[in-house]
LUMMARGU-98007 format. One line per 8 residues: number of its first residue (from 0); their letters; for each residue x, y, z of C-alpha. Coordinates in steps of 0.02 Angstrom, whole numbers, plus 50000, padded with zeros to 5 digits. Layout:
BEGIN
NUM = a = X/Y/Z; ...
END
This chain:
BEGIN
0 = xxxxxxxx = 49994/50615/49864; 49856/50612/49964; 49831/50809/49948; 49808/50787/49761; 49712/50612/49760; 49570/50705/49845; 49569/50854/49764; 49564/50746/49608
8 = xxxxxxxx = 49406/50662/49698; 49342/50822/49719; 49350/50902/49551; 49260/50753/49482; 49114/50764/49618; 49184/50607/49709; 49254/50547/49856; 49341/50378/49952
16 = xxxxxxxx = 49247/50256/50025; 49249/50247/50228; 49278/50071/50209; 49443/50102/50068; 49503/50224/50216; 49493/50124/50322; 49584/49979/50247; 49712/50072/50183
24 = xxxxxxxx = 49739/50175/50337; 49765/49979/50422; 49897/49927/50283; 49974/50097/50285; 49968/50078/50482; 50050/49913/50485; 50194/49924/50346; 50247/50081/50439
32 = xxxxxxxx = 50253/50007/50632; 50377/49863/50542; 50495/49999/50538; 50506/49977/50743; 50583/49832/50702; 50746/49896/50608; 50915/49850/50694; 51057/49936/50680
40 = xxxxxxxx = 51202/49821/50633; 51317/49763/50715; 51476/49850/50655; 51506/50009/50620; 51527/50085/50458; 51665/50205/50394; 51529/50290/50278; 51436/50435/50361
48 = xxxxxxxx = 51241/50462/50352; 51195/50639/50246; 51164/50768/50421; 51036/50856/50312; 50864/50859/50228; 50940/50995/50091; 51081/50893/50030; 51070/50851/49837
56 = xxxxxxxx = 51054/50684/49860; 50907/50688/49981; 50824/50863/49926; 50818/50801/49741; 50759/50636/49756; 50614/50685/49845; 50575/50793/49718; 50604/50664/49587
64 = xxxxxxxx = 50492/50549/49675; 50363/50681/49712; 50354/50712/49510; 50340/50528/49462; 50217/50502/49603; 50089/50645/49520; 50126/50604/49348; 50060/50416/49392
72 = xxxxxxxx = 49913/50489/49482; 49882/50612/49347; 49880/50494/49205; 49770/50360/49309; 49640/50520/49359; 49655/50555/49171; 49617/50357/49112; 49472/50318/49248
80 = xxxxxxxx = 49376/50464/49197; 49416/50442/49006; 49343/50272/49015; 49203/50313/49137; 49132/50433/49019; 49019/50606/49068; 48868/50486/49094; 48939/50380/49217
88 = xxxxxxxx = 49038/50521/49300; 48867/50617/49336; 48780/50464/49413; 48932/50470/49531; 48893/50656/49572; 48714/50647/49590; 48715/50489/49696; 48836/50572/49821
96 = xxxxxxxx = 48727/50725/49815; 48569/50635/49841; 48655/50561/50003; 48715/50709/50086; 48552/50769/50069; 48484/50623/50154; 48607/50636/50288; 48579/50811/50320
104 = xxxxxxxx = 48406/50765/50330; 48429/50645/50451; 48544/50744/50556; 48417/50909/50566; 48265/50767/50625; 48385/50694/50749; 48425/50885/50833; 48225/50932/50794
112 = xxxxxxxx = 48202/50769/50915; 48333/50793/51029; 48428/50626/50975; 48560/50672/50895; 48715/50551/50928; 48888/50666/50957; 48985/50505/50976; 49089/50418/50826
120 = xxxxxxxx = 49013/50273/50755; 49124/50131/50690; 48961/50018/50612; 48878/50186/50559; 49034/50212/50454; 49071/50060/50403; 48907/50049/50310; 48894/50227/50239
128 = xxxxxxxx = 48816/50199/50066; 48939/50210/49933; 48934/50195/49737; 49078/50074/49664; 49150/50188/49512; 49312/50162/49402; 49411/50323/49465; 49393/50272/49631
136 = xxxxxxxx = 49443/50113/49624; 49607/50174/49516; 49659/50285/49620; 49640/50191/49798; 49756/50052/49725; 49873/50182/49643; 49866/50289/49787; 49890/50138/49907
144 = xxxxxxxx = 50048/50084/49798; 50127/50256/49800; 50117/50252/50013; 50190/50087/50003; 50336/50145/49882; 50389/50295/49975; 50417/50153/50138; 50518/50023/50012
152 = xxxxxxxx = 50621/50180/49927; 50668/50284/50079; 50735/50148/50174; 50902/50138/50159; 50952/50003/50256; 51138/49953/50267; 51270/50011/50303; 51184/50068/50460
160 = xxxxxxxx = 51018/49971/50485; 50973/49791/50421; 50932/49782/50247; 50765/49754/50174; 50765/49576/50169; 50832/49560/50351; 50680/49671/50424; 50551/49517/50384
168 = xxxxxxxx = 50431/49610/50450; 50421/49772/50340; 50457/49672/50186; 50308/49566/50218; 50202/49704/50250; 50268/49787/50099; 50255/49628/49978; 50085/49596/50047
176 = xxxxxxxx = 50022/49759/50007; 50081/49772/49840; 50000/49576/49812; 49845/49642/49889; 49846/49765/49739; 49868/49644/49615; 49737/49539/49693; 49597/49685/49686
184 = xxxxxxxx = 49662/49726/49509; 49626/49562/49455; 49478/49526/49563; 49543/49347/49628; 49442/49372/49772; 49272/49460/49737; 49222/49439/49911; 49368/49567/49964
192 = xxxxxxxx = 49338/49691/49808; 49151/49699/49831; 49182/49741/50029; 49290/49877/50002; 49191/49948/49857; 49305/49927/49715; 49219/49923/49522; 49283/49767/49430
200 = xxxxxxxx = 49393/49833/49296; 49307/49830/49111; 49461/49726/49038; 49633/49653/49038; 49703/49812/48940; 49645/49921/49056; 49708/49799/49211; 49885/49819/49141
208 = xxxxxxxx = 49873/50001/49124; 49836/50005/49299; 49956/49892/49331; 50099/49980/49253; 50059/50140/49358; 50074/50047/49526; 50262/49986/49441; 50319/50138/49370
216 = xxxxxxxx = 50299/50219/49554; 50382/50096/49633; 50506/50040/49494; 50530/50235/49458; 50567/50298/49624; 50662/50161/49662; 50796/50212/49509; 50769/50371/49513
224 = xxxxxxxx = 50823/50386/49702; 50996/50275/49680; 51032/50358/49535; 51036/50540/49643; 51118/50444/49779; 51243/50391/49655; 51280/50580/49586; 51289/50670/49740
232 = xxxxxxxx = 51313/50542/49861; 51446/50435/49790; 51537/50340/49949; 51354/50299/50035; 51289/50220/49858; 51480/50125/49856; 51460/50050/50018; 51261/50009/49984
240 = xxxxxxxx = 51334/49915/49814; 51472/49829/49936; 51343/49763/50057; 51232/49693/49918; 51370/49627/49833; 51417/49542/49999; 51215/49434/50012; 51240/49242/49978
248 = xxxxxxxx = 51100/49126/49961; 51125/49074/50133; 51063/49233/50185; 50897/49246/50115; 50843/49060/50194; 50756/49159/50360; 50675/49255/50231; 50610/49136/50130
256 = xxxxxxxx = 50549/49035/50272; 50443/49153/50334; 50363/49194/50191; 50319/49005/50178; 50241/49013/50349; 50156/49170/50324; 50086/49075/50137; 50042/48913/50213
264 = xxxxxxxx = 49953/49003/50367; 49855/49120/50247; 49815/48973/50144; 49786/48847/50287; 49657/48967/50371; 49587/49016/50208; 49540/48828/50175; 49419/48813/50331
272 = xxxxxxxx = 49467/48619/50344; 49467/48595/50551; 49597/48435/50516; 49708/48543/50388; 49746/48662/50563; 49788/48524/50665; 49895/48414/50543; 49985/48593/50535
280 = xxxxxxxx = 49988/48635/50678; 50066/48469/50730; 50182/48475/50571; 50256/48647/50654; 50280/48574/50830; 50368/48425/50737; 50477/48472/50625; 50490/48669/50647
288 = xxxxx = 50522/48673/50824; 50603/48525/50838; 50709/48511/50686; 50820/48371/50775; 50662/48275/50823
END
């Protein structure tokens, strides 16, 4: 995915921001250290894992998902430009050419002066200039989604490890990414799209376009792998079917408490009111803690 998303950058004289690296790197970073927290459970099952990377039902769906995954990125390379136009795509190219130029310039007075700085940078990156265009900004949300979808699809959960819902961790960091999409798509929070340098989108129609890309590769994959597991690997998808089958309301409570907490804190915080914090923070020791108090 990432192969293709920047030779599709490439082709079209582009490029990622530092600053869309960066926060994707941090999501990517995060979603994929909640898998530390998988558990095995607690009884063993009578189903055996596949022993190898070539059997059908592993080999094939990551082939399947491979080919939705590029299809998606194809048709949103295929859309940005499309709706970008020639014009706008060659403001793109000459504004990135104009700054490597400048930055080579800079680079051959700092060695002509003997101050040229070997070491990495974080605020010097951070504040690279960068020009906000339409095919970025698709594909650093598709391409964000896709990463996101290969965590949710390719793990399998029970009957061996905890299921999806019982690793809180990974599905928050999973739910929150794919939110955080939705949130640039739709540009609830300017603030956030204009510091990672993503181009508002020109309208609702193009929005769900967009939108149905970052679905169809998580949606698609999603079917696309149980359906192969179901062909080739018959007793695993039985016993998968059994275990979800086996989820009562009860169950998801933990769940859905800590997605309240995570909410409210996000919320809380977000609102900047001093006594909000405190009132909450006293509301938690109260009743949270203390549920018999």
């Amino acid at each position: 995915i990432t192969a293709y998303t920047l030779a599709a950058l490439s082709l079209e004289g582009a490029r990622s921001s530092q600053r869309q690296m960066m926060a994707s790197s941090w999501l990517i970073m995060i979603a994929s250290l909640s898998f530390s927290y998988s558990k095995p459970v607690d009884a063993l099952s009578k189903v055996r894992p596949l022993s190898s990377l070539f059997d059908p039902a592993v080999f094939l769906s990551m082939l399947g998902q491979a080919a939705i995954h590029l299809a998606c990125m194809s048709y949103a390379v295929t859309l940005a430009t499309t709706t970008m136009g020639e014009e706008k795509l060659r403001e793109v190219v000459e504004f990135h050419k104009r700054d490597d130029e400048a930055e080579a310039a800079l680079l051959a007075a700092q060695e002509e002066a003997g101050t040229a700085e070997e070491d990495w940078d974080f605020w010097s990156m951070w504040e690279k200039p960068f020009l906000p265009n339409l095919m970025n900004t698709v594909i650093f949300l598709v391409e964000t989604s896709q990463i996101i979808a290969i965590l949710f699809v390719n793990y399998k959960g029970r009957p061996w490890m905890n299921g999806l819902m019982e690793n809180h961790s990974l599905f928050l960091s999973i739910f929150l990414c794919v939110a955080l999409v939705a949130t640039c798509a739709w540009g609830y929070v300017p603030q956030l799209n204009t510091l990672i340098h993503l181009e508002p989108f020109p309208d609702d129609y193009f929005r769900w376009q967009v939108m149905g890309l970052v679905g169809a590769s998580l949606v698609g994959t999603f079917l696309w792998d149980r359906i192969i597991v179901a062909i080739f690997a018959r007793p695993i998808f039985q016993a998968m079917i059994d275990s979800a089958k086996s989820t009562r309301l009860k169950d998801l409570r933990p769940l859905a408490m800590t997605v309240f907490k995570v909410v409210g804190g996000v919320l809380l915080l977000g609102s900047g009111n001093i006594l909000l914090w405190i009132g909450a923070f006293y509301a938690y020791r109260r009743f949270f803690r203390n549920p018999g108090a």
